[in-house]
N, C-alpha and C positions, 0 to 999 in steps of 0.2 A: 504494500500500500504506500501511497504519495507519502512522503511528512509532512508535507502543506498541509496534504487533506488528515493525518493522523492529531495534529495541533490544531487543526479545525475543527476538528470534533472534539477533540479535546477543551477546549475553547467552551465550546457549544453544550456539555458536560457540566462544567465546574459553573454556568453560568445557571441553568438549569435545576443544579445542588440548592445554587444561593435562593432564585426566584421559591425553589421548592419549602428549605428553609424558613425563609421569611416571611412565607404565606400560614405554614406552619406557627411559625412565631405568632403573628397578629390574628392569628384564631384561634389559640389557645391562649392568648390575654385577654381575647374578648370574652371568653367561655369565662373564665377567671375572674375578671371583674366585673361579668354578668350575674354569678353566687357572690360575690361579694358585697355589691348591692341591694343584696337580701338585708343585710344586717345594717349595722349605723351605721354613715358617712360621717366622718370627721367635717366642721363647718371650718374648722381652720387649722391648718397645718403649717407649721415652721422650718425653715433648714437654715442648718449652719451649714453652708457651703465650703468644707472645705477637703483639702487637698491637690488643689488645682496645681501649683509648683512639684508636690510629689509625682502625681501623673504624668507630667511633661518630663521630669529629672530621670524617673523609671524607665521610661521608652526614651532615652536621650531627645530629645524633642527641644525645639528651641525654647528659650524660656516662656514667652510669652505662649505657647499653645496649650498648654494647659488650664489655660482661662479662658480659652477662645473655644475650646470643648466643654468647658465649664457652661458656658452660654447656651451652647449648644442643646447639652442636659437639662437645663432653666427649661427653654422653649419646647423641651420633651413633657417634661413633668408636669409642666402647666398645661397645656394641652390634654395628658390623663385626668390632670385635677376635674378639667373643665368636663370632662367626658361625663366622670364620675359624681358630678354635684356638689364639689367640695366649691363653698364659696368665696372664702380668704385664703392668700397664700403669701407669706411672709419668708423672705429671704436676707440673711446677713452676707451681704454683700463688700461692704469695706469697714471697717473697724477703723474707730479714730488712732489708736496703736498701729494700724498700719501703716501713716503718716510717719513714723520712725524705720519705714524701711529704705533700700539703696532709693536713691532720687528718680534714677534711671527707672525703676520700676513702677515707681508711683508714677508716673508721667505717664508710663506705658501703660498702666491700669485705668487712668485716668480716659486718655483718649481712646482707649477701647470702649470702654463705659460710652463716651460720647456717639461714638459710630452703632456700637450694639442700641442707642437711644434712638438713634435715627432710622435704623433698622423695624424698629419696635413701630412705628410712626407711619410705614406705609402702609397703602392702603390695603396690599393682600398679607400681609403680617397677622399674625394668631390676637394682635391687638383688639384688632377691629375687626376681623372673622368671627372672635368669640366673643366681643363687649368688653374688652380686658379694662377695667379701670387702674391706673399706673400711680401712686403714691411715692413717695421721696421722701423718707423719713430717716432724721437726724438732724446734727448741726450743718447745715448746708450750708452755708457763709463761710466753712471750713474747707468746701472743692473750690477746686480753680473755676475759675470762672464761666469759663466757655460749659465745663461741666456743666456749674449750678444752673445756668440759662438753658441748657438741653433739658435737665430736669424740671425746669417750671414749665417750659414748655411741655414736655410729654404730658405731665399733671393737668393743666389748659388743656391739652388737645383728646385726652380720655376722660374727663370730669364727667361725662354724661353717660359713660358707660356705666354698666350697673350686675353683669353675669358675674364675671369675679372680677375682686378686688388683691391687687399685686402691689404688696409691699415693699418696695427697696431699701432695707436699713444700709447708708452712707454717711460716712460720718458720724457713725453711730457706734456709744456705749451703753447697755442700761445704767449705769452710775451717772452717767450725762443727760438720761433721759430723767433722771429721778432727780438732780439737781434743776434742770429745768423746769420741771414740774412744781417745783417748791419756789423759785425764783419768781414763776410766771403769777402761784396760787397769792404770795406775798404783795405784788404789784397790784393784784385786781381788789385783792382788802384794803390795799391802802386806798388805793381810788377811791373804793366804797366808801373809805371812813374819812377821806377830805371831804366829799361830796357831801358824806351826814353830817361832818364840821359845819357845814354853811349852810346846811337844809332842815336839822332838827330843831325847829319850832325858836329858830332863831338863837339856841343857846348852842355855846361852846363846849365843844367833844375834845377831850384831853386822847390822841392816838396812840400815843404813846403809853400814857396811865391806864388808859382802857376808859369804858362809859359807863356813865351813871345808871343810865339807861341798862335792866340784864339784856335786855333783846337786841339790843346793841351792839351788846357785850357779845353774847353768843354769834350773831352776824358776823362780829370781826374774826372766830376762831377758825384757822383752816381745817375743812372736812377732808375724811377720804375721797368722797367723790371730787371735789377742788382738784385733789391734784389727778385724778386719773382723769379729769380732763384736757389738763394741760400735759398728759403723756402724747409723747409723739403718734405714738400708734391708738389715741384716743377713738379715734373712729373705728378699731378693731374691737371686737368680742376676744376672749382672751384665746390663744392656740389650746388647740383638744388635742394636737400631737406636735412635738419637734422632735425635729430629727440630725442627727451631724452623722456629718460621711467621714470616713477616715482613720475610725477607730479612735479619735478622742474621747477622754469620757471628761469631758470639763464643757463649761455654759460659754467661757470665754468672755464673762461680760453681755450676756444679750437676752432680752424678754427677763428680768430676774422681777422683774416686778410682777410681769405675765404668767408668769410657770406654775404658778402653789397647784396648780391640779392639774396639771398637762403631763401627760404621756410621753414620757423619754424616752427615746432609742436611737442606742449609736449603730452606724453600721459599718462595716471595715474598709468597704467598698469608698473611693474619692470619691468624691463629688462626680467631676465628667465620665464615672463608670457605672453613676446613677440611674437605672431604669423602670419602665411602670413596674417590671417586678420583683424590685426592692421595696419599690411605693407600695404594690398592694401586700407584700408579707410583712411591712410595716401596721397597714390599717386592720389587719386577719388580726394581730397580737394586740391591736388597739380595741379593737371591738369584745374580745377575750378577756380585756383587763375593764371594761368597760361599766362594767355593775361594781366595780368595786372602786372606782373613783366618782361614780354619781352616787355612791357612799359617803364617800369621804368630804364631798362637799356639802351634801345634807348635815351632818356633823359637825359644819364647821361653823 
């Protein structure tokens, strides 16, 4: 026989494996996440995304590809999310600690963020195919610029979306989210309590000393609810599951306010080796564990 035509069939073979494979693949996830369905759906789920540099370092890979498939896996997940119902999805994205890493690299993660933004923005992007609403939560006055302007723009240009809601923590610690919280709760009682300096019936409020007045008094105290509105992620319900890739078992700084009843699990698996089913033998164990943390909140 020819070896043209033996490496043509050959060819025609291995491609045949793949198409066979992967038909394989995506109908037995669907089967998979069809029972799994049956049971709860998480309303919102969290990742700590990481291992993107280990990924890339493993496979000698230039440095930056391991973010760039990191993305990748984003736009996987969310996508399952949106299949499956889950209607918040929250990702830790850049840490303000990672501001202390090489320059070259932050720049690099920087403008990738910007173009994956831009990406995110057209019009056949899983954005607007699925109603993606796009958040930017953290100290954003902390990215470079062209960033920060990429992100208010995305925020503006999904605001009316409403399927899921995609949270981008940048520039984001929860110690920074909790500090804010208490900074923003502290400025809106003082306001309160100048304004009833020169509105309560005409007589002088000591802000300082506290009021005479109890009702006053109690007015100027900050509530819990005070500050979980001023939390960045205020507009979220707390995560029913997080998750970190990589085999870390540490929070890293993130949701520490969010967590008291959320469903931990680490996976060993990077981030970019993230797929729906890691995600659905994450929600199988969620669901398992699941009567005994709507325990645990009753209780509390």
């Amino acid at each position: 026989m020819d070896f043209n035509m033996e490496n043509g069939i050959g060819k025609f073979l291995r491609l045949m494996y793949h198409k066979f494979v992967s038909f394989m693949d995506s109908t037995l996830q669907k089967l998979f996440f069809a029972l799994l369905c049956v049971g709860p759906i998480p309303y919102h789920i969290a990742f700590i995304m990481d291992g993107n540099r280990r990924y890339a370092k493993s496979r000698k890979l230039a440095p930056g590809a391991g973010h760039r498939a990191g993305f990748s896996s984003l736009i996987q997940i969310l996508e399952c999310c949106y299949k499956i119902g889950v209607r918040y999805v929250t990702v830790y994205a850049f840490s303000i600690d990672n501001f202390k890493r090489d320059p070259s690299e932050v720049k690099y993660i920087m403008d990738l963020m910007m173009e994956k933004i831009d990406e995110l923005l057209k019009e056949e992007s899983i954005v607007n195919s699925h109603g993606v609403r796009i958040n930017f939560s953290g100290d954003l006055k902390l990215l470079h610029e062209p960033v920060r302007l990429a992100a208010e723009k995305a925020m503006r240009a999904t605001a009316k979306n409403t399927n899921v809601v995609l949270s981008v923590c940048v520039a984001y610690t929860s110690a920074n989210e909790i500090v804010h919280a208490v900074e923003e709760s502290c400025k809106e009682k003082l306001t309160q309590a100048q304004e009833a300096n020169s509105n309560f019936n005409g007589k002088k409020v000591d802000i300082l000393g506290g009021y005479n007045n109890p009702l006053l008094e109690e007015e100027s105290c900050i509530a819990l609810a005070d500050l979980e509105r001023h939390m960045y992620l205020s507009e979220c319900p707390d995560p029913d599951i997080l998750i970190r890739t990589s085999g870390e078992t540490r929070l890293s700084n993130f949701l520490l306010w969010q967590t008291t009843f959320c469903y931990l699990h680490v996976l060993n698996a990077s981030w970019p080796e993230m797929s729906p089913w890691w995600l659905g033998w994450v929600i199988l164990h969620y669901q398992r564990s699941k009567s005994y943390i709507d325990k645990k909140k009753k209780q509390s």
